[in-house]
N, CA, C and O atoms as a GROMACS GRO file, in nm:
protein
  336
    1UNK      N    1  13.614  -0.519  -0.433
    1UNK     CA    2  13.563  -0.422  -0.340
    1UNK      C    3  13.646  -0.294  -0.346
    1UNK      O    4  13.598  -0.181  -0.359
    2UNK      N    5  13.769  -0.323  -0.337
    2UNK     CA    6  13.862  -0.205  -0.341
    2UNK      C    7  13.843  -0.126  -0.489
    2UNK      O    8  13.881  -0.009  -0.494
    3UNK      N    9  13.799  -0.171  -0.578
    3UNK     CA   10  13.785  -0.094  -0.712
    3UNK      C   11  13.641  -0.043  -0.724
    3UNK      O   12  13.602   0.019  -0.823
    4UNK      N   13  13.577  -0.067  -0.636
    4UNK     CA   14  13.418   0.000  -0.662
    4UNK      C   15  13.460   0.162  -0.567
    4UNK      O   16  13.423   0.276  -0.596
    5UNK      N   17  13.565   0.110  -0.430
    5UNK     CA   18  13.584   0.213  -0.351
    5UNK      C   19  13.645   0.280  -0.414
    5UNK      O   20  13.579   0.384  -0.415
    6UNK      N   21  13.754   0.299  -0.488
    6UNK     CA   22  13.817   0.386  -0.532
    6UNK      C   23  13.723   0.471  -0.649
    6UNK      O   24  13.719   0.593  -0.640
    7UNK      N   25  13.670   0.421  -0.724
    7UNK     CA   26  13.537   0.434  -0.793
    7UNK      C   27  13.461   0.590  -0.698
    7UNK      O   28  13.445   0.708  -0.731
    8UNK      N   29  13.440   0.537  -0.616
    8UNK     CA   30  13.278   0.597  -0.524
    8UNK      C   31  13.420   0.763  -0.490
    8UNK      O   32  13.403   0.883  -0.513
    9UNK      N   33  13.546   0.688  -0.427
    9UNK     CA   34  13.596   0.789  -0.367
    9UNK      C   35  13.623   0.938  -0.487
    9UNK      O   36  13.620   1.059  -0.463
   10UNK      N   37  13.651   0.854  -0.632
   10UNK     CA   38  13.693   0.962  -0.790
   10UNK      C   39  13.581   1.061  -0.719
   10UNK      O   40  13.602   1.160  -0.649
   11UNK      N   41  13.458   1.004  -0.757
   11UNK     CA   42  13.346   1.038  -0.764
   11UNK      C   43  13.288   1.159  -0.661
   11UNK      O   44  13.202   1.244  -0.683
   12UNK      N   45  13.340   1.141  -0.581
   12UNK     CA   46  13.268   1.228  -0.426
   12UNK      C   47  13.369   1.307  -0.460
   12UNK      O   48  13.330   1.423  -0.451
   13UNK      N   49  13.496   1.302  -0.501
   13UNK     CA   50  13.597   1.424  -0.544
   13UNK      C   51  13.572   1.514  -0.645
   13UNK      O   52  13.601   1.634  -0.651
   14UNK      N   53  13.516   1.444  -0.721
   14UNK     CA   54  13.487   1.475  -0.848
   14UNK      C   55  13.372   1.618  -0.818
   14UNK      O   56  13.394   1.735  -0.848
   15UNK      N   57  13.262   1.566  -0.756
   15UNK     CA   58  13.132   1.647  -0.692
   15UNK      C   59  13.212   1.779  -0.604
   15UNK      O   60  13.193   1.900  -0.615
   16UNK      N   61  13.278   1.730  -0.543
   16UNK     CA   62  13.329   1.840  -0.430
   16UNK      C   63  13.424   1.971  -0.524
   16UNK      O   64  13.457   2.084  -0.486
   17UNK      N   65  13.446   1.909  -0.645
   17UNK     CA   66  13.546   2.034  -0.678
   17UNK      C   67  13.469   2.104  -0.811
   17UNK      O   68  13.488   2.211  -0.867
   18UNK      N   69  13.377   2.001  -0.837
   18UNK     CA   70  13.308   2.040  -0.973
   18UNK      C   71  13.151   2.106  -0.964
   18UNK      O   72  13.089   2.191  -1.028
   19UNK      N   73  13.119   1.999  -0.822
   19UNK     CA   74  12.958   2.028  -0.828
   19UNK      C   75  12.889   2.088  -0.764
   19UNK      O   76  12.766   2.091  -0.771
   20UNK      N   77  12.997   2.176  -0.654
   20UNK     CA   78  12.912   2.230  -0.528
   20UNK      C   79  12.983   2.349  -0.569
   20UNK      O   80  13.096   2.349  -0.617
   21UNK      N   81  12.883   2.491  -0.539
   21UNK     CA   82  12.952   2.592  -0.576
   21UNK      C   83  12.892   2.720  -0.443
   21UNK      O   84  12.832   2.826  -0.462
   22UNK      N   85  12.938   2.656  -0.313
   22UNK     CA   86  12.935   2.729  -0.202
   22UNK      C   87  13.077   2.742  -0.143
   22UNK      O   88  13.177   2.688  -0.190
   23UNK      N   89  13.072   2.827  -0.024
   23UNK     CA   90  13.204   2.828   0.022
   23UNK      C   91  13.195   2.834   0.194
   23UNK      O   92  13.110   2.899   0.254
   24UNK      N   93  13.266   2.779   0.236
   24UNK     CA   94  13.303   2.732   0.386
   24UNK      C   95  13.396   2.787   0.448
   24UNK      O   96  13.510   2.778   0.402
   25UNK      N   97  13.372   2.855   0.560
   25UNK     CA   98  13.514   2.927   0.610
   25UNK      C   99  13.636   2.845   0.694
   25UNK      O  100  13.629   2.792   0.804
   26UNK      N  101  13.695   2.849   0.646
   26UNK     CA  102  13.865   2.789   0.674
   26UNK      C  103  13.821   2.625   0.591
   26UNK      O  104  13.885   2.548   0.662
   27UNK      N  105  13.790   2.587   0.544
   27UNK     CA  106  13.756   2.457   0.447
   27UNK      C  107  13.760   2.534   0.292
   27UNK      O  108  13.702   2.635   0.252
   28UNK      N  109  13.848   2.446   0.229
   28UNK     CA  110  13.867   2.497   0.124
   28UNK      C  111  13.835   2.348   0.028
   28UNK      O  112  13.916   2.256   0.023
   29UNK      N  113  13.712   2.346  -0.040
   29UNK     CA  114  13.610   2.186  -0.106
   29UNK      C  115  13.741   2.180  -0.240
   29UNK      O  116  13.782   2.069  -0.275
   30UNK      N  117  13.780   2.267  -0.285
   30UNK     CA  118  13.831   2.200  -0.389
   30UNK      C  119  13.937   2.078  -0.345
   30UNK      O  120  13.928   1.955  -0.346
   31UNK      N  121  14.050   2.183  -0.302
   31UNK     CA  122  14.154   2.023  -0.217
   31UNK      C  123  14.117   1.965  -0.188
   31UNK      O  124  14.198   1.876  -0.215
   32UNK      N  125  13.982   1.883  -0.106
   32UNK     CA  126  13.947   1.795  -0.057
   32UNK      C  127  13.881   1.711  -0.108
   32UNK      O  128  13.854   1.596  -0.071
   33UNK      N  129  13.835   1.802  -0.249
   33UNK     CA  130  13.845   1.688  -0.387
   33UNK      C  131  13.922   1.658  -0.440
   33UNK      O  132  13.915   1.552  -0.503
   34UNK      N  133  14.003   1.716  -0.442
   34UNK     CA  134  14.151   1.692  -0.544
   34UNK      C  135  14.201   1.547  -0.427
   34UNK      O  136  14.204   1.432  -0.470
   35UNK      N  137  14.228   1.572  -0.318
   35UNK     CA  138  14.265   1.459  -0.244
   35UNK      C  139  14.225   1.336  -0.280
   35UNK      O  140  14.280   1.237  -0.328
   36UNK      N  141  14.033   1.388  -0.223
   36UNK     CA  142  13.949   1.232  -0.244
   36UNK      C  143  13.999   1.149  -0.406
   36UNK      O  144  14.029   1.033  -0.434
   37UNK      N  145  13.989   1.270  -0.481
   37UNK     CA  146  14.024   1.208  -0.666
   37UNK      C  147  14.165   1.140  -0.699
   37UNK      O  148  14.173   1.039  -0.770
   38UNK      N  149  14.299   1.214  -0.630
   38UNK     CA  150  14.381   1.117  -0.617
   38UNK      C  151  14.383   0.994  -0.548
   38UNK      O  152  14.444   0.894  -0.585
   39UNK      N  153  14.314   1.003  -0.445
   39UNK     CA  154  14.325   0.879  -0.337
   39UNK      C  155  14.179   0.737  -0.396
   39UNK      O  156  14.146   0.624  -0.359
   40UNK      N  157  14.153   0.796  -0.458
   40UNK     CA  158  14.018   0.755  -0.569
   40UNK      C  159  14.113   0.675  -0.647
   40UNK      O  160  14.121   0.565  -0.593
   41UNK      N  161  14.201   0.684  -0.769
   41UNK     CA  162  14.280   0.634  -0.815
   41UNK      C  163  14.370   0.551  -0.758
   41UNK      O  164  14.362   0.434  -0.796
   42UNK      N  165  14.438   0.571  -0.695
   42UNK     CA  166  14.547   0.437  -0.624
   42UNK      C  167  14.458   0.353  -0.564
   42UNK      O  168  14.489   0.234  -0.565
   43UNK      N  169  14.331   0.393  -0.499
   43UNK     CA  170  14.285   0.252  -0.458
   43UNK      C  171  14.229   0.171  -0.616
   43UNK      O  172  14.274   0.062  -0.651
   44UNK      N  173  14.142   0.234  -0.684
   44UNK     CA  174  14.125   0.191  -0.768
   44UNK      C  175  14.254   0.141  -0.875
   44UNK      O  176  14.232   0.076  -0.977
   45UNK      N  177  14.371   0.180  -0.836
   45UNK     CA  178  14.466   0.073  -0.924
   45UNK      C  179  14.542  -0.004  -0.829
   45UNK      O  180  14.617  -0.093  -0.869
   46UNK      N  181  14.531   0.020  -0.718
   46UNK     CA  182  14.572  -0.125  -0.646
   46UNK      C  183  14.494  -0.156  -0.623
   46UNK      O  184  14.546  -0.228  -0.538
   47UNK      N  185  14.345  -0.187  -0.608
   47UNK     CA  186  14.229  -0.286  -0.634
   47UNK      C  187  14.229  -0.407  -0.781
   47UNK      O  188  14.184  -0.520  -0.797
   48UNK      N  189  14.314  -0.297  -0.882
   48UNK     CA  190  14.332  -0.379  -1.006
   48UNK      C  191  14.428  -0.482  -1.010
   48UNK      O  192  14.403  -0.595  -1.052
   49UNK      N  193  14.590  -0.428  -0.948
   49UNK     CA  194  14.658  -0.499  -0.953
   49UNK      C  195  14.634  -0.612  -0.874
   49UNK      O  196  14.685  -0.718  -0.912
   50UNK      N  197  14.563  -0.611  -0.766
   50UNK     CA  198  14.523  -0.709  -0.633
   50UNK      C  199  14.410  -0.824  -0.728
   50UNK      O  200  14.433  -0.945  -0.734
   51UNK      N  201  14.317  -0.773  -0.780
   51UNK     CA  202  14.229  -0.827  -0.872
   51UNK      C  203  14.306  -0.930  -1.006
   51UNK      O  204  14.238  -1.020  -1.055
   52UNK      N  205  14.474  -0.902  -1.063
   52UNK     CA  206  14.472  -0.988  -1.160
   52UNK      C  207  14.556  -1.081  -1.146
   52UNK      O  208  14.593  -1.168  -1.224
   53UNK      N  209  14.602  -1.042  -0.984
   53UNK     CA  210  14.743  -1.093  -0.921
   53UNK      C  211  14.647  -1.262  -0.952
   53UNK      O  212  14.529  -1.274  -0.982
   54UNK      N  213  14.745  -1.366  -0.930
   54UNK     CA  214  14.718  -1.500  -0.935
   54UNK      C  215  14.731  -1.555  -0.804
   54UNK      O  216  14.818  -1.486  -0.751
   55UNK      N  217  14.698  -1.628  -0.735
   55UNK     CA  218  14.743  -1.720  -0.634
   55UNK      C  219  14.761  -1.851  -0.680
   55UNK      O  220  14.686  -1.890  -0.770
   56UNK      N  221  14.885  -1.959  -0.615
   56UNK     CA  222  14.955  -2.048  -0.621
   56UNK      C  223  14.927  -2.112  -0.502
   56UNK      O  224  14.945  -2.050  -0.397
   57UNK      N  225  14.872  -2.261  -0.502
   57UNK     CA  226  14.868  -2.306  -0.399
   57UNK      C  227  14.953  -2.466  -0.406
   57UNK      O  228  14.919  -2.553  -0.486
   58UNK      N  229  15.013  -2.475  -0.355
   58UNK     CA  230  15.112  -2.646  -0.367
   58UNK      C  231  15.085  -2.754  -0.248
   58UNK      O  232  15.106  -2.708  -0.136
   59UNK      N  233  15.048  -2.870  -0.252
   59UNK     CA  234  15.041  -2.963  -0.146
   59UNK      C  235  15.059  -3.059  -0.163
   59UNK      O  236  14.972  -3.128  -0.216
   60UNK      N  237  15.177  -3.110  -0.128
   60UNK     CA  238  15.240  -3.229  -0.097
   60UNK      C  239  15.200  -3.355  -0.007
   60UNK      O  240  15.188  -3.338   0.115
   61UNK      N  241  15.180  -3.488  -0.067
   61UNK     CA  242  15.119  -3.582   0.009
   61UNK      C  243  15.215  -3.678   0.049
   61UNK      O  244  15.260  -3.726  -0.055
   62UNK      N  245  15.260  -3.723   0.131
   62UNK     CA  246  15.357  -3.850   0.092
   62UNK      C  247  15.336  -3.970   0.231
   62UNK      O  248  15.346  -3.937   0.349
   63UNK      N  249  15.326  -4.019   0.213
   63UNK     CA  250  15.243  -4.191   0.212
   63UNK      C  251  15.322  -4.291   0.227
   63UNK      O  252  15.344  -4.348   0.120
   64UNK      N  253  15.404  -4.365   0.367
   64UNK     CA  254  15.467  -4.488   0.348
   64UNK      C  255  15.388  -4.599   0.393
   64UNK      O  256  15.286  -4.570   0.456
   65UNK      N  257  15.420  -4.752   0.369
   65UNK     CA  258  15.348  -4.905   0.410
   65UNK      C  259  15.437  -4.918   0.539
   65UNK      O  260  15.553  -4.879   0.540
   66UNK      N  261  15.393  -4.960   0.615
   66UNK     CA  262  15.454  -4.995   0.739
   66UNK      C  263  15.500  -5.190   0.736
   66UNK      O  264  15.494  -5.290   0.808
   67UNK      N  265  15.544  -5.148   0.607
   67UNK     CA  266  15.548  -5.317   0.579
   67UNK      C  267  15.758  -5.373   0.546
   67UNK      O  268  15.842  -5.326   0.623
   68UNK      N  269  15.786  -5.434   0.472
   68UNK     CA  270  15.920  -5.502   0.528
   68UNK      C  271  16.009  -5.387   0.454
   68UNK      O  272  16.101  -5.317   0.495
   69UNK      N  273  15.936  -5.395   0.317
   69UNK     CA  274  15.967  -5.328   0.203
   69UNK      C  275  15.890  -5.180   0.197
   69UNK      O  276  15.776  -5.157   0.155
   70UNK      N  277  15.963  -5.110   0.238
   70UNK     CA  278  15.891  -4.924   0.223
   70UNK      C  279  15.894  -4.874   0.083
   70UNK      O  280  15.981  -4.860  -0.002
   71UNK      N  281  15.715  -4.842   0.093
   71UNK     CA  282  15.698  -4.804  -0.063
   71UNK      C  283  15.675  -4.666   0.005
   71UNK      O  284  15.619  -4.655   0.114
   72UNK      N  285  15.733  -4.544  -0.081
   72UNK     CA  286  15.711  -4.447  -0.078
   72UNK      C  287  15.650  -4.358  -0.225
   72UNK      O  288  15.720  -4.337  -0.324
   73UNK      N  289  15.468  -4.302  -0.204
   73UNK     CA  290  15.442  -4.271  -0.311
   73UNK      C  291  15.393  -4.094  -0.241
   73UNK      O  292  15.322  -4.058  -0.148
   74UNK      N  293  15.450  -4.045  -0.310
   74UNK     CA  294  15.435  -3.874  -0.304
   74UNK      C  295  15.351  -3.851  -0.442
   74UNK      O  296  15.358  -3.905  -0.552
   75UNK      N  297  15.271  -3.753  -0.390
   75UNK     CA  298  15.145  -3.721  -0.452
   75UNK      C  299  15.179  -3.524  -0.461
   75UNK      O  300  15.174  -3.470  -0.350
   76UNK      N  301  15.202  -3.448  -0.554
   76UNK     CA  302  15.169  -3.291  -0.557
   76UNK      C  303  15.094  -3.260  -0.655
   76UNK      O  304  15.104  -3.303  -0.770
   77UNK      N  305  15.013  -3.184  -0.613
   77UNK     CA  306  14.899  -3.120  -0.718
   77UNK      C  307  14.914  -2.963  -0.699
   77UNK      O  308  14.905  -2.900  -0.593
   78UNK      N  309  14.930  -2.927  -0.791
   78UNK     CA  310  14.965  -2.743  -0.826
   78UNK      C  311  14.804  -2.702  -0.839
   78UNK      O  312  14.730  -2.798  -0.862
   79UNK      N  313  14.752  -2.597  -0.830
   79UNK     CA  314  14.663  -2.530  -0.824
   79UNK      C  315  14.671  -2.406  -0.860
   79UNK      O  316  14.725  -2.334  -0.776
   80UNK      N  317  14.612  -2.323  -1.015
   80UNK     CA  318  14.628  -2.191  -1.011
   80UNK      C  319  14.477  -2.126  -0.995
   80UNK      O  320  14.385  -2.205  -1.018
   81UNK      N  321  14.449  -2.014  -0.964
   81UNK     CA  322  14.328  -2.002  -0.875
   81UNK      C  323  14.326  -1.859  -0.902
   81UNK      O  324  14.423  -1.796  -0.858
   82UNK      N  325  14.216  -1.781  -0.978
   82UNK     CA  326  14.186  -1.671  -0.963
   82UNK      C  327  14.127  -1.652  -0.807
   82UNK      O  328  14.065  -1.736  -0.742
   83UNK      N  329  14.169  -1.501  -0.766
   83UNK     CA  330  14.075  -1.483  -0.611
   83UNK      C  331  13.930  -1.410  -0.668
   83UNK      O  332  13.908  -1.333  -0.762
   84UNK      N  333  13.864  -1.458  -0.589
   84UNK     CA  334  13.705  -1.395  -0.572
   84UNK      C  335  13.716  -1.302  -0.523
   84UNK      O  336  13.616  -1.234  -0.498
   0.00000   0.00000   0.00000
């Protein structure tokens, strides 16, 4: 999600400094593309880095007999997991 936004935000920057050729008093469209276009980029590269990051999940089971002789059997299963 964060990389389509940063995407849309290039984009509306992009228009504001390139594609509109009116002028507004005390609003000045270029900076406010130049803004949107930087701020376009960092989301779109921390959308990336967030996107290839890995998650680690660990869970530990452990299990005794309530009997004379205590069997103790521990169970861990690692999990690596792209996020959706």
């Amino acid at each position: 999600m964060s990389i389509g936004t940063g995407v849309v935000l290039f984009v509306i920057g992009a228009i504001l400094v390139w594609g509109l050729d009116f002028v507004l008093p005390n609003v000045n469209l270029d900076t406010i593309g130049y803004i949107l276009m930087v701020a376009g980029v960092v989301v779109f590269i921390v959308g990336l880095i967030l996107a290839t990051r890995r998650r680690t999940a660990v869970s530990t089971t452990r299990t005794a007999e309530a009997a004379p002789v205590t069997r103790e059997r521990i169970v861990e299963r690692r999990t690596d997991a792209d996020p959706l």
